[in-house]
C-alpha positions as CSV (number, residue, x, y, z in Angstrom):
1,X,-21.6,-167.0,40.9
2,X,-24.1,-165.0,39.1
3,X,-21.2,-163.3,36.4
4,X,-19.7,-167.0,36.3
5,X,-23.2,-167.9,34.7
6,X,-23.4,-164.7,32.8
7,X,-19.9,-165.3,31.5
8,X,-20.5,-169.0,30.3
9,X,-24.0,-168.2,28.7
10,X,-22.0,-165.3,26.5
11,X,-19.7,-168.2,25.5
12,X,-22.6,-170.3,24.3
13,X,-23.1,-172.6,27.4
14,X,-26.3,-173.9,28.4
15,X,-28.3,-176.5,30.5
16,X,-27.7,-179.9,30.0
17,X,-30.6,-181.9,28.8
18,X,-29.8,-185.8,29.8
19,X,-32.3,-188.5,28.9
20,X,-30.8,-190.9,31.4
21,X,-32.5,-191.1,35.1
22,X,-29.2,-191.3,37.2
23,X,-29.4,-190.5,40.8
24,X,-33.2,-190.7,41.2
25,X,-36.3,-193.1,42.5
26,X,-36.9,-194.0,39.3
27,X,-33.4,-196.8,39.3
28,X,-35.1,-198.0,42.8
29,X,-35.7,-202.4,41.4
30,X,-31.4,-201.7,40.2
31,X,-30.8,-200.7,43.7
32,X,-33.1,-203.4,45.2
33,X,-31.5,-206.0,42.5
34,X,-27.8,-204.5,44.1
35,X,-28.7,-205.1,47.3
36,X,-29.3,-208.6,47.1
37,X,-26.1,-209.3,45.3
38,X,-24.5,-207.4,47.6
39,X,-25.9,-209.9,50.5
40,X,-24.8,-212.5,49.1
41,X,-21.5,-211.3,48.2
42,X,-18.4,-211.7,51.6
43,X,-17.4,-208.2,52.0
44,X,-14.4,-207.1,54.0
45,X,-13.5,-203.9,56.7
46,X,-12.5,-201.6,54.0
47,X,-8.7,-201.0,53.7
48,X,-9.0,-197.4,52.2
49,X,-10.9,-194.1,52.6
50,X,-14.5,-194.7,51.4
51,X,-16.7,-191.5,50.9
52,X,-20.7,-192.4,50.5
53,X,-21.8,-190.3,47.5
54,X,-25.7,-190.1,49.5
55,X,-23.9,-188.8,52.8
56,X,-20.7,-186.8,51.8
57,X,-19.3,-188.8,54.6
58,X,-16.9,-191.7,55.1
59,X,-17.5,-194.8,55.9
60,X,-15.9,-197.1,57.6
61,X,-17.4,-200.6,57.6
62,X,-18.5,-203.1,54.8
63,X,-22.4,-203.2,55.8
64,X,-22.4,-199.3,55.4
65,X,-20.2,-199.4,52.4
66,X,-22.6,-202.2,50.5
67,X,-25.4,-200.3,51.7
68,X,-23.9,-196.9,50.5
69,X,-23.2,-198.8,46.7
70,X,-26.4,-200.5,46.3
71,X,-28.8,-197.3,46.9
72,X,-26.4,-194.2,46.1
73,X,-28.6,-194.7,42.1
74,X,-31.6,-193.8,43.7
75,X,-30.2,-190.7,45.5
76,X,-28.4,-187.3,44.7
77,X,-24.9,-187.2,45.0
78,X,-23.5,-185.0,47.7
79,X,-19.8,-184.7,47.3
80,X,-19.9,-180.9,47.8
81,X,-21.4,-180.9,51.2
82,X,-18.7,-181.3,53.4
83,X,-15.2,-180.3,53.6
84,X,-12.2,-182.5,54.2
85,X,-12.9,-181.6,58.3
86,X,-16.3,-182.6,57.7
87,X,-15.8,-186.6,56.2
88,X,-13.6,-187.3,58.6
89,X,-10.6,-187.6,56.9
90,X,-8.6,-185.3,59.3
91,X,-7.0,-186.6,61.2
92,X,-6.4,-190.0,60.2
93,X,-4.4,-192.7,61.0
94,X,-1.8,-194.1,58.3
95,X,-3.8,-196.9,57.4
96,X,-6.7,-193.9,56.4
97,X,-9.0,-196.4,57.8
98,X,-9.5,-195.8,61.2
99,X,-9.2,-191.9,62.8
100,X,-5.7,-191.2,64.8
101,X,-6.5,-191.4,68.8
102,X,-4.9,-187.9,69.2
């Protein structure tokens, strides 16, 4: 990792400076304001593989989904954390909803 940074610094890279607060406390009245339309909103069982950006992990029903969309603004994003073994999404059954039973 450390001659990947080395390397991209000698080709002119450098931090990002964004004025934007995404993924932090500072969105938490959007995420309250989400959640409440999100209430009053019918949701339904989710028909295809749903991976929570705050947990790295699928989920598998509409409260945890809703939940999941409203307050993932406030929170880092942790796609990297697990593996494919580690969502859940092996195995699965063909629907990718719901885990095989073998």
């Amino acid at each position: 990792m450390k001659k990947v940074l080395e390397a991209a610094r000698k080709s002119g890279a450098r931090k990002a400076v964004l004025s934007e607060p995404s993924h932090c406390p500072l969105l938490q009245p959007v995420a309250d304001t989400l959640t409440k339309s999100l209430h009053a909103l019918h949701l339904h069982e989710p028909k295809l593989i749903y991976v929570g950006n705050v947990t790295g992990r699928v989920l598998r029903t509409e409260e945890a989904i809703s939940k999941d969309l409203a307050t993932n603004i406030v929170h880092g994003v942790r796609w990297y954390d697990n593996g494919p073994d580690g969502i859940g999404l092996s195995p699965v059954s063909r629907d990718a909803s719901r885990p095989c039973s073998n």
